[in-house]
Structures are given as structure tokens and as C-alpha cells.
One Martini backbone bead per residue (centre of mass of N, CA, C, O) as a GRO file, in nm:
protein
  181
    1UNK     BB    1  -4.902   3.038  -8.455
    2UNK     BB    2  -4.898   2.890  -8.234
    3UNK     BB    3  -4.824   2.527  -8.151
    4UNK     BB    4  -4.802   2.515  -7.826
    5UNK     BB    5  -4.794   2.583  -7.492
    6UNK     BB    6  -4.578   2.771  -7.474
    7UNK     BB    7  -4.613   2.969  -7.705
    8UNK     BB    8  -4.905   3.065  -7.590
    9UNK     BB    9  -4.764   3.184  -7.322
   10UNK     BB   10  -4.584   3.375  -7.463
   11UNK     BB   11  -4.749   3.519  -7.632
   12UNK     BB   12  -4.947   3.638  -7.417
   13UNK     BB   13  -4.714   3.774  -7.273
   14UNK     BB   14  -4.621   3.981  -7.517
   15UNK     BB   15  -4.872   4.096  -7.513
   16UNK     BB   16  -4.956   4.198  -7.195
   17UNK     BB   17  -4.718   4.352  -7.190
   18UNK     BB   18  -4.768   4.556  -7.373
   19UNK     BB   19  -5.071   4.648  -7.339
   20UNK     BB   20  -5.042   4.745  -7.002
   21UNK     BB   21  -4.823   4.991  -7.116
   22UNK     BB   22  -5.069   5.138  -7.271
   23UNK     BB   23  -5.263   5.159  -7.117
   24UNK     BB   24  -5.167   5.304  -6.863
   25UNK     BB   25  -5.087   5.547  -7.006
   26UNK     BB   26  -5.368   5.617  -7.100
   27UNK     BB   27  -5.522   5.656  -6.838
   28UNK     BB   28  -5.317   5.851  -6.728
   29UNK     BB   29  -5.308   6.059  -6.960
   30UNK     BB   30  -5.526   6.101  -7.152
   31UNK     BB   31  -5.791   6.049  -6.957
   32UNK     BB   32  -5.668   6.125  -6.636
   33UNK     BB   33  -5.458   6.351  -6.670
   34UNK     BB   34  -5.592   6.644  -6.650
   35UNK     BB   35  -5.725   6.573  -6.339
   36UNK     BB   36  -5.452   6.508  -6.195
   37UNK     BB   37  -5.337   6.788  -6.219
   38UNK     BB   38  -5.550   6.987  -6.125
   39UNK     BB   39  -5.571   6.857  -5.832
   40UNK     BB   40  -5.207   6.894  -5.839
   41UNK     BB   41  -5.088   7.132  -5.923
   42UNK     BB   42  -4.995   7.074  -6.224
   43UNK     BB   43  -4.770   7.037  -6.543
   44UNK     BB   44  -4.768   6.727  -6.515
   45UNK     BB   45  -4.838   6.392  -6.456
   46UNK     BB   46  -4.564   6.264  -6.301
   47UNK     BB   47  -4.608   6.516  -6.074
   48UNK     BB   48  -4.894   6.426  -5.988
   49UNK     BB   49  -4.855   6.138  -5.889
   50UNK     BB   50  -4.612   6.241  -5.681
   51UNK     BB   51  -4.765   6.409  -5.497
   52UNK     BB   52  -4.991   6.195  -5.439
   53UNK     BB   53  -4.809   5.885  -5.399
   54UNK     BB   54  -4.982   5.778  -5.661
   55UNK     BB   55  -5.187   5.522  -5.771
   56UNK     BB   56  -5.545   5.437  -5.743
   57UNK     BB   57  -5.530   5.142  -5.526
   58UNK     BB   58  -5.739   4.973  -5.316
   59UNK     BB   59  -5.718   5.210  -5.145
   60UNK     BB   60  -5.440   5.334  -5.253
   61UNK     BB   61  -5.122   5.444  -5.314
   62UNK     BB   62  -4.924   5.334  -5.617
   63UNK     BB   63  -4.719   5.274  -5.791
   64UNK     BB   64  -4.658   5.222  -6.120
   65UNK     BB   65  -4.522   4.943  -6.118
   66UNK     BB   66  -4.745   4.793  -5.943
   67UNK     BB   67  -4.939   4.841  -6.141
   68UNK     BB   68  -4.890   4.681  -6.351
   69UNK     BB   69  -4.854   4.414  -6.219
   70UNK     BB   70  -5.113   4.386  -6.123
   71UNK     BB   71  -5.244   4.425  -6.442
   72UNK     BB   72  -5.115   4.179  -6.583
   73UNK     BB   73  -5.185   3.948  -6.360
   74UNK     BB   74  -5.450   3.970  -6.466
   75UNK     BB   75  -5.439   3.951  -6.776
   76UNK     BB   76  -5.299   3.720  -6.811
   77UNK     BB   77  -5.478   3.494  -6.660
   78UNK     BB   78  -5.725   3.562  -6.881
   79UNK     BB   79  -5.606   3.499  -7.101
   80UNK     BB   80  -5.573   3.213  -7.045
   81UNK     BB   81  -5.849   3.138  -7.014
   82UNK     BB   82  -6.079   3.332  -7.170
   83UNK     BB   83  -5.923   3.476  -7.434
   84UNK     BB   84  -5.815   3.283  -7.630
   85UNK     BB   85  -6.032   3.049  -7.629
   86UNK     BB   86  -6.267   3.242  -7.680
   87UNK     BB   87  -6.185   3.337  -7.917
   88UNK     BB   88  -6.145   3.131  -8.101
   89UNK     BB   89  -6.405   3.026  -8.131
   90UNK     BB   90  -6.574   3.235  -8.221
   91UNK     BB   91  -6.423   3.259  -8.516
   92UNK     BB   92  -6.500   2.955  -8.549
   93UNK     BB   93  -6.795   3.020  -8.607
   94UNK     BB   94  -6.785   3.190  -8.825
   95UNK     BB   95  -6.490   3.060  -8.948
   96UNK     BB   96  -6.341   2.855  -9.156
   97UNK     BB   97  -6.012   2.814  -9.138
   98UNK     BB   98  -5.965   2.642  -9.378
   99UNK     BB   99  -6.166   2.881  -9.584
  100UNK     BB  100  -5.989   3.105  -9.434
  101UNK     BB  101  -5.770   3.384  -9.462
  102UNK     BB  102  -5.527   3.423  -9.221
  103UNK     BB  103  -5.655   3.725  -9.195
  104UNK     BB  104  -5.935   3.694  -9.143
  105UNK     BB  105  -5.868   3.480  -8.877
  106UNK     BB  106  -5.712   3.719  -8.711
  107UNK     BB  107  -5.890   3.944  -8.708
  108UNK     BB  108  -6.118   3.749  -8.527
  109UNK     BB  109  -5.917   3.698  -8.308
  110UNK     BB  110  -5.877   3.992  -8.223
  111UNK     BB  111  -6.195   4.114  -8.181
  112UNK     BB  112  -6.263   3.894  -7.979
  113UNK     BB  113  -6.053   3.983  -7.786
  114UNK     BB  114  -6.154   4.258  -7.720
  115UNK     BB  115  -6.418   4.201  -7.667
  116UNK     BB  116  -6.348   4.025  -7.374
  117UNK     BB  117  -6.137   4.171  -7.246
  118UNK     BB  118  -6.264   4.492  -7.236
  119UNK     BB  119  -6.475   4.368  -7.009
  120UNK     BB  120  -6.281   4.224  -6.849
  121UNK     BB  121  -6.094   4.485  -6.757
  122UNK     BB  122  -6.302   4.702  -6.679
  123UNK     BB  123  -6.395   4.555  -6.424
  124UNK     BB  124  -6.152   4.518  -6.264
  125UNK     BB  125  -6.100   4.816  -6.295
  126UNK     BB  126  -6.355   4.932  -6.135
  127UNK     BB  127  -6.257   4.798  -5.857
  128UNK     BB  128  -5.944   4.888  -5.798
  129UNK     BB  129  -6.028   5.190  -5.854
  130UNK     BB  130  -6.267   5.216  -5.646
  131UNK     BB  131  -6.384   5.513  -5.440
  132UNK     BB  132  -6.393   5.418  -5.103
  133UNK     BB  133  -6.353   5.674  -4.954
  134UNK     BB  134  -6.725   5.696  -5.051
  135UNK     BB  135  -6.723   5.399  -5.033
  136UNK     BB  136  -7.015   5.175  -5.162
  137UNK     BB  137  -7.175   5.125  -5.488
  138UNK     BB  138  -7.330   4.920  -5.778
  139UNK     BB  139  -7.437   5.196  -5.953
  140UNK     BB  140  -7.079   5.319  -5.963
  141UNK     BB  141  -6.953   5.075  -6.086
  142UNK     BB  142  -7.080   5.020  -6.338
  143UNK     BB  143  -7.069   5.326  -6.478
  144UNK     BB  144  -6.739   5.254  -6.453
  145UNK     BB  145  -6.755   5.065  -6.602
  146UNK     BB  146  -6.917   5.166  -6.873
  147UNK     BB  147  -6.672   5.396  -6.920
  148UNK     BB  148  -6.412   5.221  -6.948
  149UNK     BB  149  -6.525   5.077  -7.210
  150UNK     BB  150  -6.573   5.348  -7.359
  151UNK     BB  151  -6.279   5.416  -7.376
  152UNK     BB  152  -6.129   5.130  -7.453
  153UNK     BB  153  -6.238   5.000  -7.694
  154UNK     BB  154  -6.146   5.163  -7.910
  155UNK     BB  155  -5.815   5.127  -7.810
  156UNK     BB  156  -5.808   4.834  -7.833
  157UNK     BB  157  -5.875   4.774  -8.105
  158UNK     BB  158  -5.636   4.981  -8.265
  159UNK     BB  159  -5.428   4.843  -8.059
  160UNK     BB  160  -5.449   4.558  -8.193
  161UNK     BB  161  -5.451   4.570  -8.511
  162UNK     BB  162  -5.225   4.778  -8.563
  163UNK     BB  163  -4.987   4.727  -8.371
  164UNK     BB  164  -4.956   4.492  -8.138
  165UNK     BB  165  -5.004   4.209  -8.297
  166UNK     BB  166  -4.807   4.261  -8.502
  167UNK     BB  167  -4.597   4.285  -8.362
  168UNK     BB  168  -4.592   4.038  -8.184
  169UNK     BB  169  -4.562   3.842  -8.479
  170UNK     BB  170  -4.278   3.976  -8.590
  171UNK     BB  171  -4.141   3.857  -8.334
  172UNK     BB  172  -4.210   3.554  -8.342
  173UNK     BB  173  -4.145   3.457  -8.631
  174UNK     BB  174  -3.850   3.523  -8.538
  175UNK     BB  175  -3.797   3.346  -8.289
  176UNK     BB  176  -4.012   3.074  -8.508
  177UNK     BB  177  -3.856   3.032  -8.712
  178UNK     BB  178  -3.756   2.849  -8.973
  179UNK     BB  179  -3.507   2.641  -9.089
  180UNK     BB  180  -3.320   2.593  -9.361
  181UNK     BB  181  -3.164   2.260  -9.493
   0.00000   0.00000   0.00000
């Protein structure tokens, strides 16, 4: 879809824009959701985040939009370096691209990057998140890391392949139609 390095930049922005508001969204409630509540005694999770005074990040309590900002910043930086190009390169070790169906190498390079993303992106997550109040440990760091793998993956696959993708893809083609003349 992108063809020069601004659309791939583009492209990149407007993916894990809207990726890093469905993970918060996702860690927060439906993962995290009930034990944040049960903690400080609410009956919502976002009465529950304020009573704590925000989500625990980098061993401090931080407001829900700077969570945001700040993985975002992590999820950008990472998909232009290393999930968009190790995506692309593995579906095409997989797939001939000149004779494989453009849905079926979109398929393979969305695959690829969930593949790559997922687990790197729930390692940043296990650092960022990791409860120095009690320490730290790398046999506790790694557990969350591959607890997180466990939790995210499904959910990755599923909203990249049938949501994220599409909707992003759909916006795309919008914005960079050719206009006939």
C-alpha cells in the first residue's frame, strides 16, 4: 500500500495510533479491569484508576493519556525500525510476492508483524510495568513478559488481522486514491 517513506511513515502513525488505544483500553479493563477495581474498592475501572491516582508505570502512578503517549512512542519507534521491514522481509522469505494474491501477502505481512511486535512490545511492557516496590527480580520480569505474550497475542492476531488493518487500509486508500483523469 504505502509506496515512498512518507506513506510508510503515515501508514506506521495511523496503525499503532489506533493499536496502542485498543491495548490501554484492553490491559485496562478487560485484563487488568477487575483486580484494579477490587484493589481500591470501586465499581468501575476508571473510578478505580482515579482513587489510585493513575496507571502504574516505571514505578509511579501516571495519568491514563501519558500511558498512552508513552507507549505509542515505544510501539512507533519499534514498527519503523524493526516491525514493518523484518514484517515485509519474512512474508516475502514465505511468499513470492509477484505470484502470491495481494490479500494473501497482506495477510502474511500482518501475521509477520504480530509475530515481531507482540513479543517485542509486551517485553517493553513487562519493563515499564515491572513492581519495583517489591524489588526487581528477572525471573519475575520474564514471567510477566511471557504472561503478557500470553494475554496479547490472541488479542493482537485478531484485532490486526480483522479490525485494525482493514479499518487502517480503508482510511489509506481514501486519502492516497488515484484520481482519474
Amino acid at each position: 500500500m504505502p509506496t515512498n517513506q512518507f506513506q510508510k511513515m503515515l501508514y506506521a502513525f495511523l496503525t499503532v495510533l489506533v493499536t496502542v488505544h485498543a491495548y490501554v483500553f484492553y490491559s485496562l479493563y478487560v485484563v487488568n479491569g477487575s483486580a484494579i477495581m477490587l484493589a481500591n474498592n470501586k465499581t468501575s475501572v476508571i473510578d478505580a484508576i482515579n482513587t489510585q491516582g493513575g496507571v502504574y508505570m516505571f514505578g509511579n502512578y501516571m495519568p491514563i493519556w501519558a500511558v498512552v503517549i508513552i507507549e505509542f512512542a515505544f510501539a512507533y519507534i519499534l514498527e519503523m525500525i524493526i516491525g514493518s521491514p523484518g514484517s515485509f522481509k519474512l512474508a516475502s522469505k514465505v511468499f513470492d510476492i509477484k505470484e502470491t494474491h495481494p490479500v494473501m501477502f497482506e495477510t502474511a505481512i500482518i501475521c509477520a508483524t504480530v509475530a515481531i511486535m507482540c513479543p517485542a512490545m509486551s517485553l517493553i511492557a513487562a519493563v515499564i510495568y515491572y513492581p519495583f516496590y517489591s524489588g526487581f527480580d528477572i525471573i519475575t520480569l520474564i514471567a510477566n513478559w511471557f504472561r503478557l505474550v500470553c494475554f496479547n497475542l490472541p488479542f493482537a492476531f485478531f484485532t490486526q488481522l480483522f479490525f485494525i488493518q482493514p479499518l487502517i487500509r480503508t482510511v489509506f486508500k481514501l486519502v492516497f486514491r488515484k484520481k482519474n483523469t
